[in-house]
Each structure stands twice: as C-alpha cells, then as structure tokens.
C-alpha positions, 0 to 999 in steps of 0.5 A: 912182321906178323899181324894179330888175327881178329877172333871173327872173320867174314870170308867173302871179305876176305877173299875179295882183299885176296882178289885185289892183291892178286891183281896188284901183283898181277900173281897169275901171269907171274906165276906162269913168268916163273914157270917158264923154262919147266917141263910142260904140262898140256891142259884142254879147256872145253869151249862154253857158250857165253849166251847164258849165264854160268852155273853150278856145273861150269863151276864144279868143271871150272873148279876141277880144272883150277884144282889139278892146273894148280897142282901141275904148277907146284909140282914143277911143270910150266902150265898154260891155261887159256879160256876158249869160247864157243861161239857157233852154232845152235844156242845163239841162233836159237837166242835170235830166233826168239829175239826176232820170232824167226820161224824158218829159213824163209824169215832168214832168207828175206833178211838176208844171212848177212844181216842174220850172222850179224845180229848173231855176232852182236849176242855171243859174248853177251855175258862174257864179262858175267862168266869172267867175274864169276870165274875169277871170284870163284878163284879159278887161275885162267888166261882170259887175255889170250883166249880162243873163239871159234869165230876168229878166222885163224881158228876157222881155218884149222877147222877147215884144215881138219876137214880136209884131212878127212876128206883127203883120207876119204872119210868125207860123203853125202847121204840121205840118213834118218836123223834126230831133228829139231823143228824149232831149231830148223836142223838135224842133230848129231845122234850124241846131242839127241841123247842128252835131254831125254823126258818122261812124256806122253804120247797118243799110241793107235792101232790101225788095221791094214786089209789085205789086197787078197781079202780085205775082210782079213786086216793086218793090225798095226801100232804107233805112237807117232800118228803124224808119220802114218801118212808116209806109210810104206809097208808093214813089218813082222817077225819072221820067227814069232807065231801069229794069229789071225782072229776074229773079233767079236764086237767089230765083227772083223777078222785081224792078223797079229802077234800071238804074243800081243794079243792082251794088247788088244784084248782084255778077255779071251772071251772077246775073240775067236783065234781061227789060224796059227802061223809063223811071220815068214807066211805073212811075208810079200802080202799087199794091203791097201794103203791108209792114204792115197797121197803115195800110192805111186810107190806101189809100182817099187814094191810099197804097201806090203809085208815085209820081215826083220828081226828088230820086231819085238814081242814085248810092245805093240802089236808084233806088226810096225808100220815102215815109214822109211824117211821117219825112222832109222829101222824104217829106212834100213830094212825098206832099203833092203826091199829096195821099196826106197832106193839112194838115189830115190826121191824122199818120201818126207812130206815134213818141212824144216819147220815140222809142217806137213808140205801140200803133198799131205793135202788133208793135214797141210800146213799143220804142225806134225805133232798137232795133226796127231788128233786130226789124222787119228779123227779122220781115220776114225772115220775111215773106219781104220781105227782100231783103239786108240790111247796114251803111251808114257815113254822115253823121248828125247827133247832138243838140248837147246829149244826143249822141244821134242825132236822128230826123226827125218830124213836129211840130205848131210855130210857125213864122217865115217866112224863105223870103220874105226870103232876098233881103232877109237877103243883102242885109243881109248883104253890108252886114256886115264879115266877118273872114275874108271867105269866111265871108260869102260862101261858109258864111254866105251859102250857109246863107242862100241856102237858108233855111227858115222857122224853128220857133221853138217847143219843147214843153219846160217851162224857157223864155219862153213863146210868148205865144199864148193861143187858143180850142180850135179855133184860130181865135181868137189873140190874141198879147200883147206885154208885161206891161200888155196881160196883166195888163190882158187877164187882170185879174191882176198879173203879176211872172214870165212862166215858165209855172208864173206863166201857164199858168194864166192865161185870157183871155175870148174876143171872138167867144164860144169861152169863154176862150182858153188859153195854147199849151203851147210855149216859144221855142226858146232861139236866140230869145232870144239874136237878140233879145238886141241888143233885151231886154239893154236892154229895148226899147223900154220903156225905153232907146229913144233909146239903143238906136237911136243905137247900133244896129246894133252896131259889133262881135260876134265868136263861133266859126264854128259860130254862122254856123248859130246867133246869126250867123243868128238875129240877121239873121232877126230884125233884117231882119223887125223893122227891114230892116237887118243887126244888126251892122257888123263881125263876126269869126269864130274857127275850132274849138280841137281836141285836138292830135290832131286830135280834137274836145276831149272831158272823157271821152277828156280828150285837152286840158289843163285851161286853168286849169292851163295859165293856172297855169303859164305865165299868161293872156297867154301863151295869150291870145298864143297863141291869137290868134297862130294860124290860129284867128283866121282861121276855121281849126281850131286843134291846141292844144299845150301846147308852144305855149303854153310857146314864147311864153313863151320866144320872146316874153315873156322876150326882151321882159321881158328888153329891159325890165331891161336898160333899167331897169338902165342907167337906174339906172347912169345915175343912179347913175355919172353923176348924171343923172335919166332922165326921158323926154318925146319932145316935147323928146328930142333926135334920135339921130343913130345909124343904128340909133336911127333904124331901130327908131324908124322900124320902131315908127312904120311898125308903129304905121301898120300896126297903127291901119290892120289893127286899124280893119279888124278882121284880127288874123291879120294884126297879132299876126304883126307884133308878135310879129315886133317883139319879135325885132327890138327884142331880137334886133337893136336890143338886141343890137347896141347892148348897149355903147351902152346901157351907156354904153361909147360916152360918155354923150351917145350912151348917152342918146340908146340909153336914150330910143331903148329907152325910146320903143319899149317904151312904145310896144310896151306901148301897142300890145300893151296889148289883146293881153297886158294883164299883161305890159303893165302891169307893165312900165308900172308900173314905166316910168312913172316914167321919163316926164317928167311933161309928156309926160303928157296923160292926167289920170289914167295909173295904168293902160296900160288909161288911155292911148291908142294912140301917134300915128305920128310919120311924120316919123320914118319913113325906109324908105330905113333900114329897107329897109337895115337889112332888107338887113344882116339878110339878109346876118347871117342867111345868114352864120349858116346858113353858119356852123351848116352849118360848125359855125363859132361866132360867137365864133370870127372869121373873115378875109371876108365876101363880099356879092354883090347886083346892085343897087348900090343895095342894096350901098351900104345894106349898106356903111353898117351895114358895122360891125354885120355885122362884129361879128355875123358876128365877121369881119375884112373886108367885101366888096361886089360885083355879079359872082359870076361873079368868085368862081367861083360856080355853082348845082346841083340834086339832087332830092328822092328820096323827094318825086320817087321817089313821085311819077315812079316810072318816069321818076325815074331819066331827071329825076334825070339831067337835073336834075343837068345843069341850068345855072345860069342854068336855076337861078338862074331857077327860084329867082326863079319856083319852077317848072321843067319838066325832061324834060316834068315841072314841078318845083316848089320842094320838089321840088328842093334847090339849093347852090351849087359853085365853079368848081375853077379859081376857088380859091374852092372850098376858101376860101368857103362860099356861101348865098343868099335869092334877093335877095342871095349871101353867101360867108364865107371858111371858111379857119382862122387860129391868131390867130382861133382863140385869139381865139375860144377867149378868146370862150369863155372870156369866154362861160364867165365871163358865164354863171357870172355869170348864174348867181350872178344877179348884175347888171353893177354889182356889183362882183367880182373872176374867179379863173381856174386853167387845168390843166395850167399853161402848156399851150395854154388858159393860154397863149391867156388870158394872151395875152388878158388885156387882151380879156377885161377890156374885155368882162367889165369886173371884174378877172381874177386867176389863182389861188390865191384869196385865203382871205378872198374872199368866194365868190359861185360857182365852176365847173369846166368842160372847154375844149380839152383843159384843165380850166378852174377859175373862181371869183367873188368879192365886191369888185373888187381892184385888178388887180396886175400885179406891179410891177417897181419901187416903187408910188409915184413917188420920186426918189434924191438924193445929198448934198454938204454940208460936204463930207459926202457921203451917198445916201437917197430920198424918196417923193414920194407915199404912199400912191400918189395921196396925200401928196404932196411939193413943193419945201419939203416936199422940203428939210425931208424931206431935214433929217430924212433925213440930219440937217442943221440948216442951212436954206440947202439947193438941190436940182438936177436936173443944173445946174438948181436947182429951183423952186417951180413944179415939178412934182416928178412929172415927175422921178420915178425921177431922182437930184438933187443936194442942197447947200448952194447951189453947183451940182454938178459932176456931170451928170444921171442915171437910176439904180435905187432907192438904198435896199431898199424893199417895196410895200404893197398892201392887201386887206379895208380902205380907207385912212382919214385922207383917204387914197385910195390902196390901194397904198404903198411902204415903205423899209426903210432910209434913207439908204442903209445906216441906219435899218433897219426890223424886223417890227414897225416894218414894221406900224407904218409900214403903219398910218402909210402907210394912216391905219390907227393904232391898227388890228391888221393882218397882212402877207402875201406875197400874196393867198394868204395866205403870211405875210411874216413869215419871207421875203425881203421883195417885195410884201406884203399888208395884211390888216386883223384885225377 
C-alpha cells in the first residue's frame, strides 16, 4: 500500500536506506540474473591504482560508466561490469621508496628484490576497501567479487602471451634511445607519460662560447638551459639556411659567430657591437672548436667537437647555435647519429646515473645531483673565461606524473614496440571508433597518433610482470616464452608466481652452446598491462576464448581526456599489432575536475572539498547530477563548486520530490474522500481530454524520443540538459497550473484523469533518470509502485527500477501542435514575469490586460486557446491578441553598453554612441533577429547594446503599458493601478501568510484546522479588505477564517505575528474545523408560529420543526401531537392551516418554515396567511469540543426559552438540561458560553451559547 511521504527530506538518509535495500535484496547480481540469456553488451573498465584515495575524476569516470552500463541494461542487453585493479608498476614503488627512504637500485639490491616486491604486495590494495565504499555509495552498479589485478598469474600470463605475439611478428628490439627519465623514480618513461604533467618553471639559461680550432680568437656562441648537460658535449649545430654573423664585441673585446637573427639576444644596442662578416650556416659546417671539458675529449677521433648542420635549429630562441649532447636529448642523438659522431653500438656517452648524479667520469661535478651542479658547471665556466651571459628562462617542462619532479631526458638501453610502421593502420582503426566529443578523435587523439613513436615498453624497476626474455650474455640468443607451460617446461621447474623474486632465477639451457640463457633484468612498463587487459581479465586465450571473440571489440569504455596519451593509445597499439582492429567501438572522454579557482585539485594546497563530505551532505545523486550536467561530459575542464552541487538539490531534487508528495497525498485523498482505489495501468486508462494532460503526456513521449535517440549515440551533454529541464516543466508548469485539479476542485473524473497524467510522467521520469540518479529514483519507486495495476506489469520480478526497462514512446500520444502552443503560452507568462519583477508588481496583485503581439496568426490562435492559464499565472483581467504593435504605439531604441564599447572604440565611442541612439526601429528590430548591426563603420554585436522598448507620447500607451519581448513574440501588461485589484492582492497575501504558516506547522491539506485572524489597529484598511474577502479566502485555504479572540480550549498548532500595510497581522491555527458561524440573525433551526383558536380559546406558541439543525425532524402528526402537548389539549380532532389550506400528510413542513399556521378544531380560519417574527424568545446552541450523540448530527440547535407564548419559562438549570436533551449529551457535564471565547452566559442576557463539554 502506498505510504504517506513527509514535507522534508534528507536525502544522503535516504539513499543510505536505498543502499541497504540493494543489499538486502542483493539487486545487483539480480539484476545480471535477469539479464542473463540477452544480447551482450561489452564494456572495459580501466584499471586504477588503490595506493591513493578516489577522487573527483574517479567519479565523474565512474559515474559516466554507471550511467551508460545501466542504460545497456534497461535497453535489453546482458551487461558484465567487473572492476579491475592496477597493481604494478611506478605509484607503489614510488609509496615505498618513500616509506623506506629507497635512493636507488643499490638500496633495493642490499634488501634483496624479494624482500622489495613483498613490501610492495603489502601497500597495493591499501585503500581498496575506501575505493569499494566510495563506489558503491556514489551508486555506481560494480562486480567488485569478480574483479581483475594485474598481479594475479592468470593475468600476467596473457600479458606474457601478448608479448610474445609481438615479438613473433617482429615488433619486439632493444635500442639505446634518448627517453623521458624519472630520477626519483629510477626509470624511463613512456613519451605518453612525460606529457602529462607539465609545469611553468624557471630554468637558468647560458651562453657559452666555443673558440674555433683554426682561431680561437673567433668563438662560436652557443645556448642552453640545462647547464648539467654541457659536460657531455659533443658538437655544435646551426641552420644551414639562415644568415650568420661573425661580430665584434665591444665590451669583452672578442669576436663571436651567431645567428643574424639572435643577435637582440645578445645585444641590447646595435652600438655594442661591430658585425664584420655575413655568411649562410653551410660555411660553418666541419669547423672544429675546442671542447669545454676534457672529460671526452677521446671522441675527437669520431669526428666530435665540430660543426654540424640540421634544420630543427630555429630562429625564434637562443642563439641560432645549440650545443649537441647526444645521449641527452632526442634531436641531439639523431643528427650525431647521422654524422656518426655516436654510433649504435657506441659506448654512451651518459656520465648520469639512474638516480641523476654525475658518474666519476664528470671528476669536477661527481656525486652531485645534475640539477644542483646547474650553479657549479656554470661557476666554473665562469672562471674558465667560457661565459658568455647567464640568466633565467621560463618554460614549459614536464614533471614525473608520479614523484612531481622534473624528468631529465637520458639515454637508455629499452625494449621496445614498433609503432612508427603502423601509424596508417592505428588511424585507420581509429576512425572506426565512436568518439564523445568527436574532436577528440580527430584532433588530441588523432594528432598524437600521427606522430607515433615506437614505444618503450621496459622499466628497470623491481614491482612488476617481467618482460619474458631469457638471452645468453651477448644477446644473440633470445628466447621469448609465452605462458607458464612452455617455462616450466624450458626450466623443468614448477612454476606458480611469475614476479621476479619467483623467475630471475630461473635458467634456460641454450641451443646454440652460449651455456644457459638468463632472464633480462626489465619489467613491463605498467600502461602494458592495462592495453592487454581487454585480453588478461579473461585470460585469453587459455581460457574464455569463444567468448572473448564473440565480444570483442568492446562496446563502450570511458575514461578522463588525459588517457588519449595513456589507456586510449595503449589499448589501439595493441589490439591493432595483435588483431588489426580497433579494441572498442564507443568511447566517451571526460574533461578534468579543478579547483574552483581554476587551479589543478591539490591535497597539500586543499583547495576542493572532500567528496565523501560533499556526498554526506547533499548525497550521491546530486553529484553524480552535477557532474554529468556540466561541460565536463563534453571534454571540457570543470571548476567544482560546492554551491553547485547544493542547487541540484534545490533547483531539482526537491521541485521533483515535491511533485512526487503532492501526487501520493491526492491519491490518498482520492481514496480517502471518495473511496476509490488509485491503481494505474496505461493500457486501459481513459484519455484525458484536457489540454495540458495532453501537452506534458505529449512533452514525456517526445523526450522518451529524444533520450532512447541521444543515449544510443552516447552525448550525454546533450540528454541531462533536457531532463533536468523536464523536472521544471512538470513542476514549475503541469503541476503548478493543475494544482486544483489534482485536488479534486474540478470534480472527480477530471481529478483521475490529472492523477494518472502525474502518475504516468513520473513513473516515466523515474524510468528514464533511473542510470542518471539511481536513489532518488527508487525511493520514489518503492513507493509508487503500489499505485500500478498489477496487469501492467511485464516484468516478472519489479522489486527494483534498476529491473525495468526503459518506457517505449507512445508516439500516438505525441501532438507538437500542443507542445509548440503550450511552448507559446510559456513565452507569453514568462515575459509578463519580467514585466513584473522590473515593476516590482507581484503575481498576487491583479491587473486589468495582457497584450500579446505576434505576427503569425497561427501563433495567436495556440496562445488563445490556453488563454485561461496565462490569466491565472499572470493574475490579469483580460486577454488581448493582435498582429499590429504599430496600433499600440510601440518603438524599439538602443543605448550602448559604456564600458563593453568605451574599451573597445575609445575614440570613436562618443560619435556611435550618437548614431546608436538614432537607430530606427525597423534597424532594430532587424538587429535583434540577426544579432549584428554596423553603425558608423563598426559591427555592433548583441552584447554590445541593450534594447527597450518606448511608446509613441501620442499613443497614451506610454504610461498604461510595459512591454518585453523574445524576438518571437511582444508582450505589454497594462501597469495602471485599480483599488479593487489591489485589496484583491492584498488578500492574496494574506492567504499567502496563512499557507506559509501552515507550511510551517508542517501540516498537509487533510488536516483539519480552523485560522483565528486579529488585524490591529481594528477597522483599519487590512481589517477592512479581509472581511471584504472573507468568502475569497475561504475557497483558496478551504478551513474556516474565524477573527479573534481564540477559543481558550483551542488546541494551538502554531501562531505568528507579521506587518502587512501599515497593520500588525496576528494569525493563530488551531486543531479542528469548527463550523464557520456567521452569526445568525434568526433561530438556527427551521420552526413555524402557530396561533390557537379552539373552543373559543385562543393562545400563540411555536414549534421547532427540526433540532438539533438536520435532526428530528417533525411531520404533520408529529405536529398536531407537539401542539396537545404545548397548549394542553385533550381532543384528537385538531386541523392545521396554512392560510384556508389545511395541511396534508404529503407536505413537507420545511417548505413552511418562519410561516404562522392556524390550529383548530376543523373549521377553516378566518384570518389570511402570514409571515411574522418568532412568537416566543429563544437562544441558539452551538457546540464546540464535542459531537452530538444518540444518532444525532447536528452541531448547532435552538432552545425556546418559553412556550406558548408567555408560560413555561426556563432557568439555568433547565436551560443545561434541555442543551443535553437537544445534543443526545444526558447524563454529560456541560458548561454554557457566550462565545468561543469563553465568557459564561450564566449572568447575561441570553443570545447564541456556547456548549462546551466538562470531561
């Protein structure tokens, strides 16, 4: 049975009583239970590291994923979601280096590696269970039971296998290659992990000269900003195309060759030097120079310390000649490779160890870190009299992504994976995926690929799956092993772990007679591992194989637009070199969560709230709606504010939550008032008639449209927009204009017909934003779906939303003829509002006419037939419709923006301002259908200037009107005040003042109060407009409206004092709804007089001809014996007359009520009809904290004090005596009162009492 909702709600509260019913019913796994036997839907979910914490972009990921997972489900597909762990490599090696204060492979050698992987295992899944907690209390649907690490052996092994594919198909060498190198981290990097962490830093930058061997007198000038590599030097570059110079300088009095191009680089002052030669680069091209340092100088004898020639030297920076340090730097190592200065199988000239400390060959700087040597090299060149100037540079630099130190690039021995030969065939494959946003293939993604290098895939790290190579010591013998069998079966050792501790050791016998061939000491680079994790999850191809190739590749992955250089790339690489075909279909790519300054989120400046307390305060779904109602879902970066995350719950949840009470409440009334049972199947409910029934049912069918269309293409940016946009119009429009409907005002029928209409749209509202808010959703479901005939239901089990699937579209049902018109009326009500607020007019205050101008008739016509709604929103008299403005006087004119135009003219501003202010109206209205405008020469655009409109002085519109328009349609609101409208408004607010109290005794519309009102001063303007509108304020708060003083028994609910023009209003609730007593000016119940003629006797009394009133009441029998009884007669025989007409039996007695009748004995009276006054004094009874009893109803009687007229006077006593027979209340204590105040009527003239039961 449906429950009532309460008015509040806290919903992290409620969502955690959703969690728990999930886990009772253990929803998740039944949902995939149901699903089983449906198509498949393949879905990828990237490994993270559990070494840190998750955070803002884990669950905008997380929340992406959850959405689309759960769509796949109610749109019919069977969808596995397992949970995948990385667990490798670089962030918890780099957690325990720290932990131990690990400096290099020294430290790691002397605990032993086995000792080293083991206290790695230990921190893995260090906050696994925080990353479990968070995942399932943001909502997101997970198998976290049958997850995959990329440390079990099943998974390590199909890396192995995927390794080995390449290597079969040649794609596998070693090489020595300049590479992005962490020194903190004692590795390479991948040329994808060096781009993503790059900062703004300053670096010293130096120019050294180089004297040539032929004349050193003649220097070459070089630059650099990495001083630490110039120890290393092997030769010197220019541009064989650009102009060089050889100059004198005047103040070192030497003479310096460089770049015609750089020479301000230098130079400050033409007057500072003396160029004496011109000559292109080429000239320079073979010339030796002395070296800086005599650490190499052996090299001279290959051809170092001399000029060589490349085009990569620019013109736009240093000195047009840049010092060649091969084994530092990629450009370095390329062109001295094609002098053959350096040559592959050359012994490296790389005087830095892993840790980034010059070796003993550097005697001078050995030991020190390179970067600190910086000072010193440039200190002892100073010296050396090889400075030139020395300085500063700010630059670009990448940083590790994990220790946040600055990478050095080095020479390394790696293996690597050929790339470079497929780049045609990865772009290829990449133009079969379905990017969200599209840019992002074409231009991020697909750039990146265009310029592909092979990729180094080894680390010279500890914590990792090990590169499966075992090679004799020179190399020429490889043998690569692809899966646990062929070692165990090459070593003749069982094998359970393949971590090094469990397989360096092992040796394999060599074939050609090299003695036995060792494993190579590298791991795989991590980002390996996670592009063969569509493979090693399900440990392909020893097992799983037909239903890994039935589902690959994957339907849908999603992941941050930082991944186009990391898991989007490494997963191509891969599946294009293993099958030659992209590794997914659909793709979409998040943009970056930053601080709300802008600033990347950082726990040390903790510049960003903690997302478990933003989820304990406002609750999952309203982030997740924030997130994904952002330019975050369209690969844009994100400023998280708080704020936001409140105003969802604001703007959205609880205009929803409260269309949802506001139906269960008037489904209750429903059954409660009327007796009917509320039960809702849309195969048989009958079609509402009334437009806007048909509008919202129209607007939920094309959203449904809308929704299953965007979804099934992936935009999300595109869907939420619209749903949340939903929730305002079924709250903000359909509810609030069919609020009296809805609570049956309108007659039943119609208030079935505006229940099922609520009823459909929310159930399909909470159908459809089921992925997006999956609490909210199922509470309301829970709840709701006690209201759905059981028929309807096709699903065999509906205990959860998650269950169902998504509504079809009726498209029967869809009329765009309603919508456009309801969508017309919208604009009309909307810019009358702004008319309003710029007037500071409220909507309770009414005024006389609305004027709508439109130029397609078509459009008037929709908007006259919701003519009634735009009354009663606006709160106006009268409706006009027109096509002429002219009629009306109106004119369009402009004034510029000051400080937008004053910037941006400065000169010219004062000579537009003027022409803009002459601007005609046909010029304007033009500019506002095109947004450009040139006025004396310059375009103006739409923020540029602010249009209003003016009316013609000779219209008389001017002071009557005020107009605003949308460029569709003009509306002018007549503005003139009218006293009636005003009282009426002011009443408005006094009913306003009444609901809002109400509110705040949190009382709902069934309960049953009585208002108490006291407006002070008395009779003063307020007092004056409430009883005036006494009769409004009823129908609107349907409770009575008493004025004070309050009954001392009343039973307060809540009281309030408040200012409203110029009077303190005072207004009291109190529980019960007593009977609204206008006092009366005659007797409460009906009676008639009668005169007496019998025997020539004659007397005058009356009798009651109903008490209590509704109760008792009397027929002609009754009548003649109450007439014995009243005047004492013993005869039978008696005739009673209206006028000469004797009464029948047939006659209803109340139709005579107030008349005199004649009694006699059978003859006709003489006398003629008539009218008068009650003969006898009489009191009415009213009573106040009692019902009647004895089968009574009525609350109100009359009591004669004396009958016939003049006899039988009653006392105090016989008075309460009489009260109790009157009510059925015998043998009761009861007190009489004046009034409701309490004022005992024992002492006073007798009027109106008061019976108050004494319990």
């Amino acid at each position: 049975m449906v429950v009532p909702v309460p008015e509040s709600i806290h919903f992290p509260t409620e969502e955690r009583r959703i969690l728990q019913l999930w886990d009772e019913k253990d929803c998740f796994q039944e949902c995939l239970k149901q699903s089983k036997g449906r198509p498949k839907y393949t879905f990828y979910d990237g490994p993270p590291f559990a070494t840190g914490l998750p955070h803002y972009g884990h669950i905008l990921a997380g929340t992406i994923k959850d959405i689309v997972t759960r769509f796949a489900h109610q749109s019919g597909f069977h969808v596995d979601r397992r949970f995948g762990w990385d667990c490798h490599g670089l962030p918890v090696e780099y957690e325990i280096d720290k932990t131990l204060g690990i400096k290099g492979p020294e430290d790691v050698a002397k605990m032993g590696i086995a000792e080293y992987n083991r206290q790695c295992r230990s921190i893995v899944m260090r906050y696994s269970n925080d990353w479990e907690l968070t995942i399932k209390r943001m909502g997101r649907w997970i198998d976290f039971k049958n997850d995959y690490k990329t440390l079990y052996p099943w998974f390590m092994e199909t890396v192995w296998w995927v390794f080995r594919q390449l290597y079969d198909k040649g794609l596998v060498y070693r090489g020595v290659k300049v590479m992005p190198f962490s020194t903190a981290c004692n590795t390479p990097l991948s040329n994808f992990e060096s781009h993503q962490n790059y900062k703004d830093v300053q670096d010293p930058s130096v120019m050294v000269n180089f004297p040539l061997e032929e004349d050193e007198s003649v220097c070459l000038v070089a630059w650099t900003t990495t001083p630490w590599t110039l120890p290393s030097n092997l030769a010197l570059c220019v541009n064989p195309e650009f102009t060089y110079v050889k100059l004198k300088d005047h103040a070192a009095e030497k003479v310096y060759i460089l770049m015609e191009a750089r020479i301000a680089a230098l130079y400050k002052s033409e007057s500072e030097y003396t160029v004496l030669d011109k000559f292109p680069g080429k000239t320079l091209k073979g010339k030796k120079y002395k070296p800086l340092f005599d650490y190499f100088t052996k090299c001279k004898d290959d051809g170092a310390f001399r000029v060589v020639m490349d085009n990569y030297v620019r013109e736009e920076e240093g000195t047009g000649v840049v010092h060649q340090a091969p084994y530092f730097g990629a450009d370095d190592y390329r062109v001295c490779m094609d002098y053959k200065i350096i040559q592959k199988d050359s012994v490296p000239i790389c005087p830095v160890d892993a840790s980034g400390c010059f070796t003993p060959e550097v005697k001078d700087f050995a030991g020190q870190y390179v970067k600190d040597a910086d000072k010193h090299i440039i200190k002892f060149l100073k010296e050396n009299g090889r400075l030139v100037s020395s300085g500063t540079h700010n630059h670009n630099y990448p940083f590790c992504w994990r220790s946040d130190t600055p990478l050095i690039y080095k020479a390394v021995p790696s293996w690597f994976v050929r790339v470079e030969h497929m780049v045609n065939k990865l772009l290829e494959n990449n133009d079969q995926c379905y990017w969200v946003p599209e840019f992002v293939r074409e231009k991020r993604f697909g750039n990146w690929l265009k310029d592909a290098r092979d990729w180094a895939i080894s680390r010279n790290r500890y914590w990792g799956t090990p590169i499966p190579l075992w090679v004799s010591d020179d190399y020429e013998e490889v043998v690569c092993v692809g899966s646990i069998a062929e070692l165990e079966e090459l070593t003749g050792t069982k094998v359970t772990d393949l971590h090094r501790e469990s397989i360096d050791h092992l040796t394999i016998p060599s074939r050609c007679g090299k003695g036995v061939l060792r494993r190579v000491q590298e791991v795989f680079d991590c980002w390996f591992e996670s592009g063969s994790m569509p493979y090693a999850q399900v440990h392909y191809p020893f097992e799983n194989r037909r239903e890994f190739e039935d589902a690959f590749p994957a339907d849908f992955i999603a992941e941050g637009i930082d991944q186009t250089r990391g898991w989007f790339y490494t997963l191509l690489v891969l599946s294009t070199a293993l099958f030659g075909k992209p590794p997914f279909k659909n793709v979409i790519v998040n943009g970056l969560v930053l601080a709300s300054d802008g600033q990347k989120m950082s726990k040390r400046k903790k510049n960003y709230p903690d997302p478990v307390e933003i989820v304990k305060n406002y609750g999952a779904d309203a982030l997740r709606l924030y997130l994904i109602n952002s330019p975050v879902v369209r690969a844009e970066n994100l400023r998280f504010k708080e704020e936001g995350v409140r105003d969802v719950l604001k703007d959205v949840f609880l205009p929803w939550y409260n269309a949802y009470r506001f139906l269960v409440q008037n489904v209750q009334r429903l059954q409660k008032e009327e007796e009917i049972q509320f039960l809702y199947n849309e195969n048989t409910a009958k079609p509402s008639d009334n437009i806007m029934d048909k509008w919202i049912l129209s607007f939920t069918q094309s959203l449904i449209l809308f929704f299953k269309a965007e979804m099934e293409v992936y935009r999300l940016y595109t869907v939420v927009p619209k749903l949340v946009k939903f929730v305002d119009m079924l709250t903000n429009w359909y509810v609030r204009m069919n609020r009296r409907r809805l609570k049956g005002e309108n007659g039943t029928e119609d208030c079935v017909w505006a229940l099922e209409t609520l009823f459909s749209v929310l159930f399909s509202m909470c159908r459809l934003m089921a992925p997006f808010t999956p609490f909210i959703t199922e509470m309301m479901y829970q709840n709701l779906r006690h209201l759905i005939d059981p028929a309807a239901v096709e699903e065999k089990d509906a205990g959860s939303i998650h269950y169902l699937m998504l509504p079809q579209a009726r498209e029967s049902v869809i009329d765009k003829r309603i919508e456009s018109a309801v969508s017309q009326m919208q604009s009309v009500i909307e810019l009358g509002r702004v008319i309003r607020d710029r007037k500071t007019l409220p909507v309770k205050y009414p005024l006389k006419e609305v004027v709508v101008i439109h130029q397609d008739p078509e459009a008037l016509k929709d908007i006259q037939s919701l003519q009634k709604y735009i009354l009663e929103e606006l709160n106006v008299r009268l409706l006009t419709l027109s096509t002429d403005k002219d009629k009306y006087g109106i004119r369009l004119r402009a004034e510029p923006d000051h400080m937008v135009l004053g910037k941006r003219l400065k000169g010219a501003f004062k000579s537009v301002t003027a022409a803009i202010k002459e601007l005609k109206s046909e010029q304007l209205e033009t500019f506002q259908k095109t947004g450009c405008i040139v006025v004396e020469g310059h375009e103006l655009q739409e923020a540029d200037l602010r249009l209003m409109y003016t009316f013609d002085q000779v219209s008389g519109a001017a002071t009557q009107y005020e107009a605003h328009s949308d460029a569709q349609v003009l509306v002018l609101l007549d503005v003139t005040p009218d006293q009636s409208m005003v009282d009426e408004g002011v009443a408005r607010e006094v009913i306003n003042r009444i609901q809002k109290l109400r509110k705040k005794g949190r009382l709902v519309p069934s309960d049953e109060i009585t208002v108490y009102y006291s407006c002070t001063p008395a009779t003063e303007y307020l007092d004056k407009v409430v009883q005036a509108h006494t009769e409004f304020i009823l129908a609107t708060i349907k409770a009575p409206l008493k004025a004070y003083p309050v009954p001392k028994n009343a039973s307060v609910i809540i009281q309030e004092k408040t200012q409203l023009k110029g009077s303190d209003l005072e207004l009291t609730i109190v529980k019960g709804a007593s009977a609204v007593c206008a006092p009366l000016s005659g007797p409460a119940c009906s009676y008639i007089n009668l005169k007496l003629n019998f025997n020539n006797k004659e007397q005058a009394g009356v009798v009651l001809l109903e008490n209590p009133k509704g109760d008792n009441l009397v027929d002609l029998e009754r009548l003649k014996a109450v007439c014995s009884s009243i005047f004492g007669l013993q005869s039978p025989q008696l005739a009673v007359y209206d006028g000469k007409t004797e009464l029948s039996r047939k006659m209803d007695l109340l139709t005579l009520s107030g008349k005199t009748l004649h009694v006699t004995s059978g003859a006709a009276p003489t006398g003629a009809p008539s009218s008068e006054g009650l003969f006898c004094p009489y009191i009415n009874l009213q009573l106040l904290n009692t019902k009647p009893q004895e089968c009574q109803k009525g609350e109100v009687g009359t009591l004669l004090l004396a009958n016939p007229v003049g006899q039988n006077g009653l006392t105090y006593g016989g008075l309460l005596n009489e009260t109790a027979k009157v009510f059925g209340l015998r043998s009761r204590r009861l007190k009489l009162y004046l009034d409701e105040a309490l004022d005992e009527g024992k002492n006073h003239r007798l009027q109106t009492l008061h019976v108050l039961m004494v319990k």
